[in-house]
C-alpha positions in Angstrom: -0.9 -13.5 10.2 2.1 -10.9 9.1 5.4 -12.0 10.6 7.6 -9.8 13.1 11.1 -9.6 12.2 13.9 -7.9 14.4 16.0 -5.7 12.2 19.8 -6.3 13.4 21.5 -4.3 10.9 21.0 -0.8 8.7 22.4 -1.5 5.4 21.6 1.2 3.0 18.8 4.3 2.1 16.7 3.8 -0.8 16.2 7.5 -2.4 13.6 6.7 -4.7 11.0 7.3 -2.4 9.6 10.2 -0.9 9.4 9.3 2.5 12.9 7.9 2.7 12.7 3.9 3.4 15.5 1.9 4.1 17.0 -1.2 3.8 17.5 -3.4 6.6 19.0 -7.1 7.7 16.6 -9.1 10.4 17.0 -11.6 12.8 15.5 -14.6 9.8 18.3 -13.5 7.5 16.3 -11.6 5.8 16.4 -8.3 3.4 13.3 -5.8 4.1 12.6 -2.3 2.7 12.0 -0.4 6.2 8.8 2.0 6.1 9.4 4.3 9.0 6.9 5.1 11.8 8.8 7.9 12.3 8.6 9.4 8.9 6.6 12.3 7.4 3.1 11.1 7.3 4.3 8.7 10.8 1.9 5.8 11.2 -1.2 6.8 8.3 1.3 5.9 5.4 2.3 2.4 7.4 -1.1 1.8 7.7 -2.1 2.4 4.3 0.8 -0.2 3.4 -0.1 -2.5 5.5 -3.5 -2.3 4.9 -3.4 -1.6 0.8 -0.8 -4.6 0.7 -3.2 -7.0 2.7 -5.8 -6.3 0.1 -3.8 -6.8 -3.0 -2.9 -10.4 -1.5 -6.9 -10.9 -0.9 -7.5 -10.3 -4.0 -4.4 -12.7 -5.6 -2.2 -9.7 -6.7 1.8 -10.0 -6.5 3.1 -8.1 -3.6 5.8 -9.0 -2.0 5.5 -10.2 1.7 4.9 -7.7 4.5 6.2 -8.0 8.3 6.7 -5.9 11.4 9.9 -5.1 12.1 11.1 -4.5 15.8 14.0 -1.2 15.5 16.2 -0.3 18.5 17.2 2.8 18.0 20.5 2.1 18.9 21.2 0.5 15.2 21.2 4.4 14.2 23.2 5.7 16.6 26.4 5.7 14.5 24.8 6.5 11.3 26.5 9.6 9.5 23.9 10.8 7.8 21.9 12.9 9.8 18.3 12.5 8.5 18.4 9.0 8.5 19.7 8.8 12.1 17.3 10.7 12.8 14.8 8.7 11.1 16.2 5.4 13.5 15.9 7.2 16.4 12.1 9.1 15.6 10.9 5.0 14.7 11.5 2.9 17.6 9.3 -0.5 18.4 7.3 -1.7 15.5 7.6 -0.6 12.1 6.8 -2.0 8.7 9.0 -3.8 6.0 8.3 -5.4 2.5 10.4 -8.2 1.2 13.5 -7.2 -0.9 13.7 -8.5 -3.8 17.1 -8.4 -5.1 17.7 -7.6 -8.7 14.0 -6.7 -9.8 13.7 -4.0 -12.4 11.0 -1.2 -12.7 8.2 -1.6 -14.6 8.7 0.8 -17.8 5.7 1.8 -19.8 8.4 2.7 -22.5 9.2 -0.9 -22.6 6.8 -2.9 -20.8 6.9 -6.3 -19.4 3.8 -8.2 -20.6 0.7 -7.7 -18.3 -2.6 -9.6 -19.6 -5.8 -7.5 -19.9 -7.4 -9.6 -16.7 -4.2 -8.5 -14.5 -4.4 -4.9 -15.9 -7.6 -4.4 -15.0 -7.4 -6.5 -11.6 -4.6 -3.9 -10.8 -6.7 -0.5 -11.6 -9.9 -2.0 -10.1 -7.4 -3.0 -6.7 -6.0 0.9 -7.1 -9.2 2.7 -7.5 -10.3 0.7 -4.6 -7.7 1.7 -2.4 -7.6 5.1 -3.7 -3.8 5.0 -4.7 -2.3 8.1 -6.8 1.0 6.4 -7.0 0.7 4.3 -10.0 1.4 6.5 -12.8 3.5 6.5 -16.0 6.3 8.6 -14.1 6.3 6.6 -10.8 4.7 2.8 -11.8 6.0 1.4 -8.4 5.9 -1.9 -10.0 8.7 -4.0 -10.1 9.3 -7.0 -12.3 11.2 -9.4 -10.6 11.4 -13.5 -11.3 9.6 -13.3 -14.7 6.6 -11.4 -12.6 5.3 -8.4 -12.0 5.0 -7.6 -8.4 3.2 -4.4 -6.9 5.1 -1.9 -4.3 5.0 0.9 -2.3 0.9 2.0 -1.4 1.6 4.4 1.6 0.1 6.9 -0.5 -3.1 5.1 -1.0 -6.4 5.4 1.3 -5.7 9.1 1.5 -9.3 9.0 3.0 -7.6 8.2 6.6 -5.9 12.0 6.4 -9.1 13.7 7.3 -11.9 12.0 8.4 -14.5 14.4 7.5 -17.4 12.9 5.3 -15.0 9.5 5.0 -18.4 7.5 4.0 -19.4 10.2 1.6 -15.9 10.0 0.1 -15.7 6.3 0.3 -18.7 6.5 -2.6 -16.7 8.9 -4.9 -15.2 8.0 -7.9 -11.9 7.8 -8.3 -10.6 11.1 -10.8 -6.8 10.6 -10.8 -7.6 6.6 -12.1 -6.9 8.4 -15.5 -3.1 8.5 -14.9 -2.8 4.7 -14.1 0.4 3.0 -16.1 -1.9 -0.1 -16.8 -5.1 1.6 -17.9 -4.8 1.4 -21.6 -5.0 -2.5 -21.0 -7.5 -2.7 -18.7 -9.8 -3.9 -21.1 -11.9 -6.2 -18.4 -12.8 -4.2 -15.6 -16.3 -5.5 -15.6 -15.5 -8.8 -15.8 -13.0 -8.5 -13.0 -15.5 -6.2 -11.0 -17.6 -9.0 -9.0 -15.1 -11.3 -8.7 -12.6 -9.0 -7.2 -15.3 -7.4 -4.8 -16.6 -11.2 -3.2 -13.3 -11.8 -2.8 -13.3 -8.5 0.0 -15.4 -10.2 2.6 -16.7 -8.5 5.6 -14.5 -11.0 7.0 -11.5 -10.7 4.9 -11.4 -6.9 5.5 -12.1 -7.2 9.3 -9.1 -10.2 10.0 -7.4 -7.4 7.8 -7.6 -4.2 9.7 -7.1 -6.1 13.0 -3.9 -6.3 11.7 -3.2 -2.7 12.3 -0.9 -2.3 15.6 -3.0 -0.7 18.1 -0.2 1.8 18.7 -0.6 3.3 15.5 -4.6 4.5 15.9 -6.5 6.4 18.5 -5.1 9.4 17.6 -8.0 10.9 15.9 -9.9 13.0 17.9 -13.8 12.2 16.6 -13.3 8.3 17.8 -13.7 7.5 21.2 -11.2 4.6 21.3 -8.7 2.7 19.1 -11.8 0.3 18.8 -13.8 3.2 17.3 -11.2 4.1 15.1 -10.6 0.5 13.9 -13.9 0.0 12.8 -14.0 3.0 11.1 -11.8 1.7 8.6 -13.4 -1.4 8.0 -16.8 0.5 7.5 -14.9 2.5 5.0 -13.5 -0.2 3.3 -17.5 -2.4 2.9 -18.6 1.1 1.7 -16.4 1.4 -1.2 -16.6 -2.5 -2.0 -20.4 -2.0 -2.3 -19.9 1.4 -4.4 -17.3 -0.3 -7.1 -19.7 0.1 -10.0 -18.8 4.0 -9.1 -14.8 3.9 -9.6 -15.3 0.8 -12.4 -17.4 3.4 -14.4 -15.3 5.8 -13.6 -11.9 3.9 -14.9 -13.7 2.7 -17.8 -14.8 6.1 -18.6 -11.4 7.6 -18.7 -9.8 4.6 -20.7 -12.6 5.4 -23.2 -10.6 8.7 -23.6 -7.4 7.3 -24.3 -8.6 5.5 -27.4 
């Protein structure tokens, strides 16, 4: 079950990002990065948080917790800067937040916090899973916080969900850009990780999973009948790749080869 949270007040935009999150107060107390519906890519890149995220916890990875958060537009209405207003009033209803945690520091390839070869590789077999460009040297979206590493930000992963052409055809393909992952070079046990990782995704796991999509963000694809249709879809997509993992795991272990 993922939490809903009311967000009371609009503290500050956080820049780093592309599709402009921000960071909110709720109802608990609580701090939350703020993914807006109402952004860009609108409810695909929540989904692909939500979703991504979900995984990463099924398969014991660090992320930080996710909720729903409730957002009256009325907590932009006296916001000066104009995209971000605009942001708070495009977003009303249920949107999607990730735990803040204060104080944590990027992950630095430069000058790396230690990551173990079982977590490296549990990490790039988790991203070539999901499909997520946004690991990379230049953007890491990894945070070290606590004396942990902790994984952020996958609204650009599943980019499957963006055309739905072929999606089982694609949901066999290897996974090209793995070659740019920040943790590659030691992800020295991607076989050993494979089979554990991929019983962990149960047909089960991954359905209780994708019923945790809001039905107000599907059923706007045009070659599903219903939000059911569409639902299933993903989950189909999802056992598909699980089943194909000796395709990306060759893959990823072909393009570390190249690093050495």
């Amino acid at each position: 079950m993922i939490r809903t949270v009311l967000a009371t007040r609009y503290v500050t935009a956080l820049r780093e990002g592309g599709s402009l999150p921000g960071l909110v107060e709720a109802d608990d107390d609580g701090l939350y990065v703020l993914k807006f519906r109402g952004a860009g890519q609108g409810p695909r890149a929540l989904i692909a948080e939500l979703v991504a995220g979900e995984i990463g916890r099924a398969l014991g990875l660090p992320v930080p917790e996710l909720v729903f958060i409730e957002l009256d537009p009325a907590l932009g209405r006296n916001e000066p800067d104009y995209e971000i207003r605009n942001l708070l009033l495009a977003s009303p209803g249920q949107n999607l937040g990730l735990d803040y945690l204060p104080g944590s520091l990027p992950y630095n390839v430069a000058a790396p916090f230690p990551v173990d070869a079982d977590l490296a590789s549990a990490i790039v077999w988790f991203d070539a899973y999901v499909t997520n460009i946004d690991r990379t040297p230049r953007n890491t979206n990894m945070l070290v916080w606590n004396h942990r590493l902790w994984l952020i930000d996958h609204g650009a992963a599943l980019y499957f969900h963006h055309t739905w052409a072929d999606y089982l055809a694609r949901a066999r393909a290897p996974f090209k850009q793995i070659g740019e992952h920040a943790l590659l070079p030691l992800a020295t046990r991607l076989s050993a990780v494979d089979a554990r990782l991929r019983a962990r995704l149960t047909s089960a796991a991954l359905e209780d999973i994708v019923a945790l999509i809001p039905d107000g963000w599907l059923g706007d694809e045009p070659q599903f009948a219903d939000v059911a249709q569409h639902r299933a879809a993903y989950v189909e997509y999802l056992l598909t790749r699980r089943d194909a993992s000796n395709v990306f795991v060759e893959e990823a272990e072909h393009a570390r080869a190249q690093l050495v």
